[in-house]
Rosetta silent file (secondary structure, phi, psi, omega in degrees, C-alpha in Angstrom):
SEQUENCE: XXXXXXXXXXXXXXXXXXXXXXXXXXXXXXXXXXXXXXXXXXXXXXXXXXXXXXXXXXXXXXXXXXXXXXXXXXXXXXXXXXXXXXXXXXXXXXXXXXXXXXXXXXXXXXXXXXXXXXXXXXXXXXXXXXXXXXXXXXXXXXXXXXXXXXXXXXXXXXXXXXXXXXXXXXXXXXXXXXXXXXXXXXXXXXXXXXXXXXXXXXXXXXXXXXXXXXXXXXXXXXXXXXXXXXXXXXXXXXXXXXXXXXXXXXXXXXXXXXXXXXXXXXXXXXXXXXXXXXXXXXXXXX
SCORE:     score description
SCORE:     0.000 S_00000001
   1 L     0.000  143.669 -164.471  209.828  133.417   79.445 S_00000001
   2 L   -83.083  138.974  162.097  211.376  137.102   80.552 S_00000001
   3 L   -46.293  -28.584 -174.172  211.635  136.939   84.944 S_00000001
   4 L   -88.987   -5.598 -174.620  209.189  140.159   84.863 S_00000001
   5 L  -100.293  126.146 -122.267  206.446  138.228   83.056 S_00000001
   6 L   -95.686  113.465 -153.395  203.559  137.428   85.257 S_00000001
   7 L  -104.730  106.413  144.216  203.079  133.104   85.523 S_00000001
   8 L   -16.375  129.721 -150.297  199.245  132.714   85.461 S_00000001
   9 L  -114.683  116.825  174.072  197.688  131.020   88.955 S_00000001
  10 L  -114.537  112.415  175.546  195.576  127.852   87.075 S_00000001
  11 L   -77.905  122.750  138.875  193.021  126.577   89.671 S_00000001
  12 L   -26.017  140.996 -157.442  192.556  122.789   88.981 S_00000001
  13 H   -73.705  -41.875 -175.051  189.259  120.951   87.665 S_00000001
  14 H   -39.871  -48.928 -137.703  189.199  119.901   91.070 S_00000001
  15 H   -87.143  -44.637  169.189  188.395  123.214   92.399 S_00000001
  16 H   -53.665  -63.597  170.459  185.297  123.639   89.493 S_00000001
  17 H   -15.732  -72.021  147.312  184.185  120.462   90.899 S_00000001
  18 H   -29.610  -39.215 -153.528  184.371  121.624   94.472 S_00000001
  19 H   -94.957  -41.485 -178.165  182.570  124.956   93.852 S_00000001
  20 H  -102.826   17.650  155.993  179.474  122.774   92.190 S_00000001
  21 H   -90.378  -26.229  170.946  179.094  120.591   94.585 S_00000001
  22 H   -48.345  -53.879 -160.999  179.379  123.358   97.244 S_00000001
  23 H   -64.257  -69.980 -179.244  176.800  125.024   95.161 S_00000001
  24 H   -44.006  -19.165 -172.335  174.036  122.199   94.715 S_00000001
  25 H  -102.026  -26.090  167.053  174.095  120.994   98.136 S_00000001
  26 H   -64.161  -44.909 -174.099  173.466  124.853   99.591 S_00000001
  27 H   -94.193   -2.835  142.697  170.910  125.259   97.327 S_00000001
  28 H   -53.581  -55.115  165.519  169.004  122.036   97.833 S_00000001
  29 H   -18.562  -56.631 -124.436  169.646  122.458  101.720 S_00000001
  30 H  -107.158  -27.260  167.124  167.704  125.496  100.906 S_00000001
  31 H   -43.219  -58.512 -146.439  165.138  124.161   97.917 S_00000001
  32 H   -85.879  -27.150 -173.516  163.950  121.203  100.549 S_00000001
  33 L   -82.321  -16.971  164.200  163.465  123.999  103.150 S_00000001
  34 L   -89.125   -0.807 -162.529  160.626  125.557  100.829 S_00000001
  35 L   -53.074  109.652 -144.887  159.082  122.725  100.459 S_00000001
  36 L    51.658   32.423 -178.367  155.111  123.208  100.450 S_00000001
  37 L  -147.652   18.971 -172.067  156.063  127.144  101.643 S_00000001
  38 L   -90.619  115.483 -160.788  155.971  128.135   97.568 S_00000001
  39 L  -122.309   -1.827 -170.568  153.327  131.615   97.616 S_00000001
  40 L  -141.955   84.879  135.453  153.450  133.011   94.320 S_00000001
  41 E   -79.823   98.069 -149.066  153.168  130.235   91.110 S_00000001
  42 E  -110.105  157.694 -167.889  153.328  131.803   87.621 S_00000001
  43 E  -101.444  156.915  166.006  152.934  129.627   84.068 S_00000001
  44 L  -106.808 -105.217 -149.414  156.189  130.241   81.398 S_00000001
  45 L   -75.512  -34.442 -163.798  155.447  128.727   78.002 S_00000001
  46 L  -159.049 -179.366 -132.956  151.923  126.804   78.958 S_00000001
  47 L   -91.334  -71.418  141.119  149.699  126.045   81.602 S_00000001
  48 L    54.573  -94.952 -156.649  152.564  123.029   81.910 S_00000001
  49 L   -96.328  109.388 -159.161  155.456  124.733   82.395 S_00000001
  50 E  -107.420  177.818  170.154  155.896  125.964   85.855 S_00000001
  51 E  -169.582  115.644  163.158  157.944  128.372   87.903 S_00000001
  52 E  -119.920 -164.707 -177.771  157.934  129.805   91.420 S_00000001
  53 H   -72.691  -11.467  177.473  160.035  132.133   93.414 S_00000001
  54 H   -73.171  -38.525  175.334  162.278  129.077   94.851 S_00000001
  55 H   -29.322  -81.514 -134.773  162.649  128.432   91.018 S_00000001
  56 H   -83.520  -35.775 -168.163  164.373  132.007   90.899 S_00000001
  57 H   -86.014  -28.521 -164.030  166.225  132.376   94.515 S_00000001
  58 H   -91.932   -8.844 -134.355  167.941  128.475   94.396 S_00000001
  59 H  -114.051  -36.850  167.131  168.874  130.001   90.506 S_00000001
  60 H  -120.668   25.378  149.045  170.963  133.347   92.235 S_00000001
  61 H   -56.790  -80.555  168.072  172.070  131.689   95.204 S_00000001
  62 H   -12.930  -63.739 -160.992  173.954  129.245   92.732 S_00000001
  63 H   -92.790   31.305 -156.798  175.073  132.014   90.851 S_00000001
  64 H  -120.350  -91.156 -172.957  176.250  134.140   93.770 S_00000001
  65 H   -32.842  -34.065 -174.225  178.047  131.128   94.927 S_00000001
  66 H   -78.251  -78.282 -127.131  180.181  130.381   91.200 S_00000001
  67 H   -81.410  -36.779  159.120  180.956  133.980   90.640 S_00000001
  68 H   -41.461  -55.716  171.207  182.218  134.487   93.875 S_00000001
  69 H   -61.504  -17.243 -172.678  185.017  131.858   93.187 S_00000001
  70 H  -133.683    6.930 -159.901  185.134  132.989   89.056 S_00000001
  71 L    -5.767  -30.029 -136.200  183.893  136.505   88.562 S_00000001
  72 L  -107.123  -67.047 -168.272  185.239  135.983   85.130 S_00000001
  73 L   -33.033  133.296  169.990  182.921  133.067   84.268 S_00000001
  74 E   -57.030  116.340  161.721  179.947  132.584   81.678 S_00000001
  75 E  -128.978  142.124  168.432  176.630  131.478   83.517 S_00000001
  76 E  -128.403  113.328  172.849  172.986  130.414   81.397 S_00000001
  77 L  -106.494  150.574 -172.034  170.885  129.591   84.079 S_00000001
  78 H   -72.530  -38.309 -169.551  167.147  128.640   83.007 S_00000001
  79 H   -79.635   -8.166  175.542  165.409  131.130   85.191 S_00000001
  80 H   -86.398  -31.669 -169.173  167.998  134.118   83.535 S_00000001
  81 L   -77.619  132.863 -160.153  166.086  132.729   79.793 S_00000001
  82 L   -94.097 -170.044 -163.280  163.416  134.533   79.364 S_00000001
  83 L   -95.244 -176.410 -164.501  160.461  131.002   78.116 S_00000001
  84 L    96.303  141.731 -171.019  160.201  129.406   74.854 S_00000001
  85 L   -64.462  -30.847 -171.395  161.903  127.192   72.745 S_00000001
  86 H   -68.266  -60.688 -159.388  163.639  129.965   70.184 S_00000001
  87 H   -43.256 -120.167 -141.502  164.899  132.441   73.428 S_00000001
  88 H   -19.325  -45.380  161.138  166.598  129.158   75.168 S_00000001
  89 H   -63.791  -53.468  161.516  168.257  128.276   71.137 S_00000001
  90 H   -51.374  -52.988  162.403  169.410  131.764   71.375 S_00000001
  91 H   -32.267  -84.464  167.242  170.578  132.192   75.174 S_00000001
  92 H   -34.955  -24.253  177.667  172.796  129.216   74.263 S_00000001
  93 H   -82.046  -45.111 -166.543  174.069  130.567   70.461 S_00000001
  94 H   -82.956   -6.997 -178.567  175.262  133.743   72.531 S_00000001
  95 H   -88.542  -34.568 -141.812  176.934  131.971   75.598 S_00000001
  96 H   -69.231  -20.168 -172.488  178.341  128.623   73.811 S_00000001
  97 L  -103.051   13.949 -174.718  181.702  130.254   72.930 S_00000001
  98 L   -91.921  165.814 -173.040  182.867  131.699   75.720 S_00000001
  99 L   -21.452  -75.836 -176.083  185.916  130.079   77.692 S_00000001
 100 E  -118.014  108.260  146.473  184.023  128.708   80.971 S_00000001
 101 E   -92.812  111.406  147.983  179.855  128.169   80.674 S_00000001
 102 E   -74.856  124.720 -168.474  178.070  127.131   83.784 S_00000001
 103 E  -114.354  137.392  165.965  174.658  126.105   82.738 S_00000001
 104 L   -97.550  151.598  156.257  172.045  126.002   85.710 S_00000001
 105 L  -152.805   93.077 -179.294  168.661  124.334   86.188 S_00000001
 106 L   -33.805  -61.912  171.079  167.863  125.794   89.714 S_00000001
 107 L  -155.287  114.555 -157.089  165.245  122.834   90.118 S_00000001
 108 E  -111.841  109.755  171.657  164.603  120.612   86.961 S_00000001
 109 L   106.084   55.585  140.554  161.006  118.866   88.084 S_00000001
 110 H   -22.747  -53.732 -150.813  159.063  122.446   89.007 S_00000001
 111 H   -85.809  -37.568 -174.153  156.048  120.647   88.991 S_00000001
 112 H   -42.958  -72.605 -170.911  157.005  117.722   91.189 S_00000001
 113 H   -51.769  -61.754  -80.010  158.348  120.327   94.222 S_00000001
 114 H  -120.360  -79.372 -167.556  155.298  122.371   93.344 S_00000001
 115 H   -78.178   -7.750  162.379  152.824  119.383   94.384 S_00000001
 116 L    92.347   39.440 -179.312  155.662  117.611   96.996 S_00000001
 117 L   -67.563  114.231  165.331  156.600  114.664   94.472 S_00000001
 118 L   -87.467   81.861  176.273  160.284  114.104   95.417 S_00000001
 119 L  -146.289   68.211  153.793  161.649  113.753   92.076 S_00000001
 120 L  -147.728  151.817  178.220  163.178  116.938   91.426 S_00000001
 121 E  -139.907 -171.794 -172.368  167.199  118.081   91.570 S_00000001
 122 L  -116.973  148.307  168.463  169.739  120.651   90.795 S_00000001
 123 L  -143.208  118.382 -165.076  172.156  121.010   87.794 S_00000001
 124 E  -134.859  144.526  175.644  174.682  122.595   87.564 S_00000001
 125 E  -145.177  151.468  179.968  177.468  121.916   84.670 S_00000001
 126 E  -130.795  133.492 -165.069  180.786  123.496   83.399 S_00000001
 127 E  -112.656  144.795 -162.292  181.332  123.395   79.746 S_00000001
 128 E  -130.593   92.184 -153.391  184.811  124.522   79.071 S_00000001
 129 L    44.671   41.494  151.460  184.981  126.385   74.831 S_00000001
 130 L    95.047   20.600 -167.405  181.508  124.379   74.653 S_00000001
 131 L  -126.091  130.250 -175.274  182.686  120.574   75.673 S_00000001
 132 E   -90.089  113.699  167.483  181.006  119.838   79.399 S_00000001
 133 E   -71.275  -39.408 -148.768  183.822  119.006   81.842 S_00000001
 134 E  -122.907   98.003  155.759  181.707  119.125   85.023 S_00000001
 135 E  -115.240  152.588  141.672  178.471  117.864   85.735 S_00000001
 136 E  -132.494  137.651 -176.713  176.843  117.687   89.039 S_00000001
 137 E  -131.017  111.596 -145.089  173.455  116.677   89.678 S_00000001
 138 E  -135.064  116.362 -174.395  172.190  116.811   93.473 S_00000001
 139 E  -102.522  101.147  159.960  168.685  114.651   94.455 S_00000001
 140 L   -51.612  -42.888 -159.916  167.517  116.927   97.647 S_00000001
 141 L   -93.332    9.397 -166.701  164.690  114.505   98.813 S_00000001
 142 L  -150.490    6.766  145.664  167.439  111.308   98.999 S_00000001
 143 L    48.625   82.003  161.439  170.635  113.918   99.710 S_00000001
 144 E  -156.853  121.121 -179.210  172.300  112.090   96.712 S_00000001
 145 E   -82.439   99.880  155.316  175.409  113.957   94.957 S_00000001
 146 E   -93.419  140.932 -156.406  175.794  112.589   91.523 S_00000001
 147 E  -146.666  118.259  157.874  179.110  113.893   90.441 S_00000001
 148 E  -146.307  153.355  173.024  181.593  113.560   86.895 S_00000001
 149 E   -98.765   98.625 -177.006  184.622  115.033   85.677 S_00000001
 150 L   -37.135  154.004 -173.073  185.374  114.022   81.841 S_00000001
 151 L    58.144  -20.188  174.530  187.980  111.557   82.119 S_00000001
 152 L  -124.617   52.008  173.266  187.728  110.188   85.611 S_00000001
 153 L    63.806  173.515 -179.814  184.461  108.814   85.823 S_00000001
 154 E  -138.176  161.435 -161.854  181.448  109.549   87.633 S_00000001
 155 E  -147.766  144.312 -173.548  180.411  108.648   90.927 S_00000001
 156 E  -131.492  140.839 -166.639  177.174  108.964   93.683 S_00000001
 157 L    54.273   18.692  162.752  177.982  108.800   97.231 S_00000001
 158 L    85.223   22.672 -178.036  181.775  108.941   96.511 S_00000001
 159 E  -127.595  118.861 -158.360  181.322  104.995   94.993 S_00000001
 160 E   -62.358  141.888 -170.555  182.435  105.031   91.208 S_00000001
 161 L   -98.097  167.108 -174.710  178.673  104.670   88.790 S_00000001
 162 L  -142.025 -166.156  167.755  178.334  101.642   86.026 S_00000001
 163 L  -153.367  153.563 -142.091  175.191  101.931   83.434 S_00000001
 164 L   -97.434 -167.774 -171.863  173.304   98.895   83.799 S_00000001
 165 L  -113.125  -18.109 -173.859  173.807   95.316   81.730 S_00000001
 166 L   -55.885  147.681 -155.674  170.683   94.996   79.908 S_00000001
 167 L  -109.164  -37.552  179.585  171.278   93.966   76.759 S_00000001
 168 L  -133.110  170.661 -141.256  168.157   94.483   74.514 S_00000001
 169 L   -88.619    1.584 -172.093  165.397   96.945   75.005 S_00000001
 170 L   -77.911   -5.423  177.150  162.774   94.022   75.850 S_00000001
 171 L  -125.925   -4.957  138.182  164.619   93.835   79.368 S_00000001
 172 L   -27.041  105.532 -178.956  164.795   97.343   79.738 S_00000001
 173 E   -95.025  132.198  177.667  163.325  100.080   82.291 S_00000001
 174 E  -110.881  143.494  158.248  163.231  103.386   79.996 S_00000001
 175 E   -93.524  157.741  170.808  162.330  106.631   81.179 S_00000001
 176 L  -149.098 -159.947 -160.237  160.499  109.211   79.226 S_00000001
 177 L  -151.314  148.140  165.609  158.970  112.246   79.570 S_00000001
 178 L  -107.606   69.619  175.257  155.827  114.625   79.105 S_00000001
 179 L   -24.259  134.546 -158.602  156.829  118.190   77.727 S_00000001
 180 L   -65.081    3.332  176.683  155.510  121.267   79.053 S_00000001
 181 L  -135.630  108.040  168.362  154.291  121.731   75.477 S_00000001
 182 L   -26.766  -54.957 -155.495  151.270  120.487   74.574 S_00000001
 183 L   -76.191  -96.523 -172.605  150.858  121.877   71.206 S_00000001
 184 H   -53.432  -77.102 -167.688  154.206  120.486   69.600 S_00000001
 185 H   -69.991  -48.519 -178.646  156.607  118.233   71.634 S_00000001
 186 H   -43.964  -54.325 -131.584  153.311  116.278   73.640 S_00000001
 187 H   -98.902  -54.338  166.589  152.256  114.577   70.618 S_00000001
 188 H   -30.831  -60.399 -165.518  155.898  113.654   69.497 S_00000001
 189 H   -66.537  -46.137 -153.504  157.049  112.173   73.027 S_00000001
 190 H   -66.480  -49.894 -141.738  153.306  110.285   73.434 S_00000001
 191 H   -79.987  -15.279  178.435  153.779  108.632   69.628 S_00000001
 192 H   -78.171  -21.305 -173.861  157.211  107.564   71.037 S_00000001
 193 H   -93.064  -37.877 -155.411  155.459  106.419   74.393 S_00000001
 194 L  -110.585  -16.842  179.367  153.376  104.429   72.681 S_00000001
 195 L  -104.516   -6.747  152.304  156.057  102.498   70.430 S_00000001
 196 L   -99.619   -7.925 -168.566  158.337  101.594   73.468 S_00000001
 197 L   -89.209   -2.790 -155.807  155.903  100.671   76.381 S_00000001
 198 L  -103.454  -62.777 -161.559  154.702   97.204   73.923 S_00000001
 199 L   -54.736  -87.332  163.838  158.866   96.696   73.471 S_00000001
 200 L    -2.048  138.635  172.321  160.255   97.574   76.885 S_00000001
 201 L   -69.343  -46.179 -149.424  160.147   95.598   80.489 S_00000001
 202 E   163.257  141.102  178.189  158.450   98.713   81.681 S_00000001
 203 E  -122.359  147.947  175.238  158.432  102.828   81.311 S_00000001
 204 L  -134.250   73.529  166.716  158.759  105.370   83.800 S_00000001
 205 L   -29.959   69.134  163.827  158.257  109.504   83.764 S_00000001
 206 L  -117.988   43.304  179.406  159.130  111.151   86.614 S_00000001
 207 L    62.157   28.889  137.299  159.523  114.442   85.390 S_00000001
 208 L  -134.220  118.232 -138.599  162.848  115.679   86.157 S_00000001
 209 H   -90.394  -33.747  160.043  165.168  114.926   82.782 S_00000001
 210 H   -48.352  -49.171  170.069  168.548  115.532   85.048 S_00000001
 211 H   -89.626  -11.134  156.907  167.776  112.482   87.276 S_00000001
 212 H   -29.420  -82.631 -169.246  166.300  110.443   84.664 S_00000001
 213 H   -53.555  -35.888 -166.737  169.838  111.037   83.070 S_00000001
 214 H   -80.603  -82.643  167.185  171.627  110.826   86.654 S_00000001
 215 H   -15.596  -30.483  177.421  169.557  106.893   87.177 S_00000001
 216 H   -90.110  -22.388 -162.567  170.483  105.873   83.693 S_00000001
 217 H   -75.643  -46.307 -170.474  174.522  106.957   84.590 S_00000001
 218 L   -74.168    7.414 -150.669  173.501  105.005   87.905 S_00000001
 219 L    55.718   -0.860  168.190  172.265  101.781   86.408 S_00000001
 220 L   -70.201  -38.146  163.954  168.954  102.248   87.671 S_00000001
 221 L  -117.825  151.722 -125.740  167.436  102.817   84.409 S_00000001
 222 L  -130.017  -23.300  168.050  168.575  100.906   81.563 S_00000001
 223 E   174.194  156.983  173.540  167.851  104.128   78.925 S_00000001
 224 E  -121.350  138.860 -175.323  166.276  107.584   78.567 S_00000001
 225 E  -150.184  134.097 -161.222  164.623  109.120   76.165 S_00000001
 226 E   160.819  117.010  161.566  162.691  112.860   75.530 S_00000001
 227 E  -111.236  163.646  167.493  162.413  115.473   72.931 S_00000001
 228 L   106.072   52.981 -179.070  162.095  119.153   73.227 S_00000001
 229 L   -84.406 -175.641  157.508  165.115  119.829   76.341 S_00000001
 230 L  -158.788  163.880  178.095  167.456  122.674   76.610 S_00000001
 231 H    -6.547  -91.481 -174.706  170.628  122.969   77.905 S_00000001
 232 H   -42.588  -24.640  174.849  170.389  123.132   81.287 S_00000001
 233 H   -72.361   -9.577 -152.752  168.367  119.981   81.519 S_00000001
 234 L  -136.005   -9.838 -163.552  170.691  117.637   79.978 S_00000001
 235 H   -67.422  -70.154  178.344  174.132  118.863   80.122 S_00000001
 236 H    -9.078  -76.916  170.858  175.405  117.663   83.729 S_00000001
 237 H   -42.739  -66.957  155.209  173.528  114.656   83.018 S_00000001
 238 H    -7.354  -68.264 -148.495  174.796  113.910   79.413 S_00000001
 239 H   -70.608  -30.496 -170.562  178.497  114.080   80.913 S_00000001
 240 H   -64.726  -28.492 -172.758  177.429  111.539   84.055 S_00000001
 241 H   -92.702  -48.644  160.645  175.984  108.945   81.714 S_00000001
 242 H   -29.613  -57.668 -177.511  179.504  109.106   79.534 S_00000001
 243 L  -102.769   37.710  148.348  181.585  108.374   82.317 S_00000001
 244 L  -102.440   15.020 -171.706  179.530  105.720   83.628 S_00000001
 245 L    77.718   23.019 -170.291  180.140  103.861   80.246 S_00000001
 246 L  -102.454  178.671 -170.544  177.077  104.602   78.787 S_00000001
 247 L   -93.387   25.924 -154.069  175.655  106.216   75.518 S_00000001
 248 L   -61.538  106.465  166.038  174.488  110.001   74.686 S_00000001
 249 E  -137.425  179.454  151.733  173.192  111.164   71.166 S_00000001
 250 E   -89.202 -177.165 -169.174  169.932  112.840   69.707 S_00000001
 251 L   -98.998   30.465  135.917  167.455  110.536   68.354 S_00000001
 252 L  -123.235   22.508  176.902  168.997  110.346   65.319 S_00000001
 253 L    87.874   11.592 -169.865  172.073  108.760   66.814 S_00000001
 254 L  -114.497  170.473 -135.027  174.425  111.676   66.172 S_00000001
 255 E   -68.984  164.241  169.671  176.875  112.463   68.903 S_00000001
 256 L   -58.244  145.549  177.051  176.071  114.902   71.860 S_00000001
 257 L  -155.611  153.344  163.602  176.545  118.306   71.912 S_00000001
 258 L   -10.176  -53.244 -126.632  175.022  121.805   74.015 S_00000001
 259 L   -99.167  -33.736 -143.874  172.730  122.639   71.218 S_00000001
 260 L   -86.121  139.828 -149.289  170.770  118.643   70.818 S_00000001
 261 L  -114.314  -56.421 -178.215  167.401  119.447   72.007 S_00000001
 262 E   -84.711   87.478 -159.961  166.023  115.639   71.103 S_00000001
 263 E  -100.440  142.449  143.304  167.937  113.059   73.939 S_00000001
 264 E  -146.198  115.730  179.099  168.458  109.451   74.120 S_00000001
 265 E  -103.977  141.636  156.776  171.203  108.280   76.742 S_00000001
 266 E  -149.257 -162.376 -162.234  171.306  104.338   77.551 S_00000001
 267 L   -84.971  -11.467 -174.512  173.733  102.006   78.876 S_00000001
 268 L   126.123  -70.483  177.192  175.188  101.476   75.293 S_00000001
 269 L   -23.063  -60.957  177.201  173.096   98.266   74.598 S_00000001
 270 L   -83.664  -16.961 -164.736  169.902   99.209   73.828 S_00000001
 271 H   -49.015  -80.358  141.946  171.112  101.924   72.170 S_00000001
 272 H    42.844  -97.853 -166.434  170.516  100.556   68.903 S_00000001
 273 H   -87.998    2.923  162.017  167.180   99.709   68.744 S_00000001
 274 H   -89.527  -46.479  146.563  165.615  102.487   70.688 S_00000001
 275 H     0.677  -86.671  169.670  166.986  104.490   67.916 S_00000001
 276 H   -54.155  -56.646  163.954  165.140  102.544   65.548 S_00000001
 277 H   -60.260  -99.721 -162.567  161.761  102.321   67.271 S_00000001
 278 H   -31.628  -29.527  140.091  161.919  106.056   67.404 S_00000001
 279 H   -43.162  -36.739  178.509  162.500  106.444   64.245 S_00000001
 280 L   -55.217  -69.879 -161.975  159.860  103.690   63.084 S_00000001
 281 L   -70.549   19.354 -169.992  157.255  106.121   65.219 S_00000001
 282 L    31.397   46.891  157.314  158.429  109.458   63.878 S_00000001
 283 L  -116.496   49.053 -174.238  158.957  110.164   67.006 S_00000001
 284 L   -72.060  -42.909 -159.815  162.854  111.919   67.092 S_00000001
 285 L   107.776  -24.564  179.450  161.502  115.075   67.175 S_00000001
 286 L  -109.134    0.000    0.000  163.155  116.496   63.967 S_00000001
């Protein structure tokens, strides 16, 4: 290298890390402070699918906060998308190739904060030429930091995560989900709902798909399952279930990626045969 040529100053993964935990816990702080104080609610895709002005303010706080530290940086935030399933496959075809993408979900479980359920969080993830390095996922009503880095694990309260032990899906708490859309995606997830609650120890919904995914990473739920996501709901979450030793595909079993729309993370175990019942019920989604 010539003495006059200029040695590039490379900020550490820590420092991504730092900046989205920085980010999630100011904008919960700020989320939990609207709580019941939400004056204007508007519909996106269906009566469903919800969005208010906290929705939009926790979504360019966040991105206020990254861009200070990255100016340079990619962000697809949900509340930047305009609604609908194609715009959200598009947002994502034009972002996925740049360098650094932060994908946002301001508050993933709208309708929960909306009626003062506490089962909603923040997500913020950094996918680095389209592979998620970063997740953080931040639980507001129980001021719990789920946090992973590819390769060094993931961790809640600064005490290293597991995925749970259950071994088949008959011992098994699964979460699932109801999709803001009625028309399509309802009738899929219900026929899927209806072919695991017989199998299963028990099912649970509680409408936000990041802590679903952050609970199965935690050992709290033994697998997750729900089609018709988008990005922002699943990445963070995706990498947090990985590095707790756990499982991530779509629901046809093939490996994770940005674009898979149709999720099932479990502890590894079950993976298997939750597969297979969803398939048996046609309910994967494709």
């Amino acid at each position: 290298m010539e003495s006059n040529e200029k040695v590039p100053y490379v900020l550490t993964g820590k420092s991504y890390t730092a900046v989205a935990i920085n980010a999630a816990a100011k904008a919960g702080e700020w989320i939990k402070s609207k709580l019941g104080m939400h004056e204007q609610l508007s519909t996106k895709t269906s009566a469903q699918d919800l969005v208010t002005e906290v929705d939009k303010g926790a979504e360019q706080m966040i991105r206020r906060l990254i861009l200070t530290h990255f100016p340079d940086h990619a962000i697809l935030g949900e509340e930047s998308v305009e609604p609908g399933e194609a715009a959200a496959i598009s947002a994502l075809a034009e972002a996925q190739d740049e360098e650094y993408l932060w994908i946002i979900d301001p508050i993933d479980g709208t309708t929960n904060f909306v009626h003062g359920f506490p089962f909603y969080s923040i997500s913020i993830a950094l996918a680095h030429h389209g592979e998620v390095i970063i997740g953080v996922i931040y639980d507001p009503s129980r001021d719990e930091m789920f946090v992973a880095e590819k390769g060094k694990g993931a961790y809640v309260h600064g005490a290293r995560m597991a995925v749970s032990g259950e071994e088949r899906l008959a011992e098994g708490l699964i979460a699932v989900g109801f999709p803001a859309d009625p028309v399509v995606k309802l009738p899929i997830n219900l026929r899927g709902i209806a072919a695991l609650a017989p199998r299963a120890r028990s099912l649970r919904a509680g409408g936000s798909a990041a802590l679903h995914l952050a609970h199965v990473a935690a050992g709290r739920l033994s697998g997750y399952w729900e089609s018709g996501l988008n990005a922002w709901d699943i990445a963070a979450g995706a990498l947090l279930v990985a590095e707790s030793g756990g499982k991530v595909t779509d629901t046809l079993g093939e490996s994770y990626h940005l674009g898979v729309r149709n999720i099932v993370a479990t502890n590894g175990a079950l993976h298997a045969e939750m597969l297979t019942v969803l398939k048996e019920s046609d309910a994967t989604g494709f």
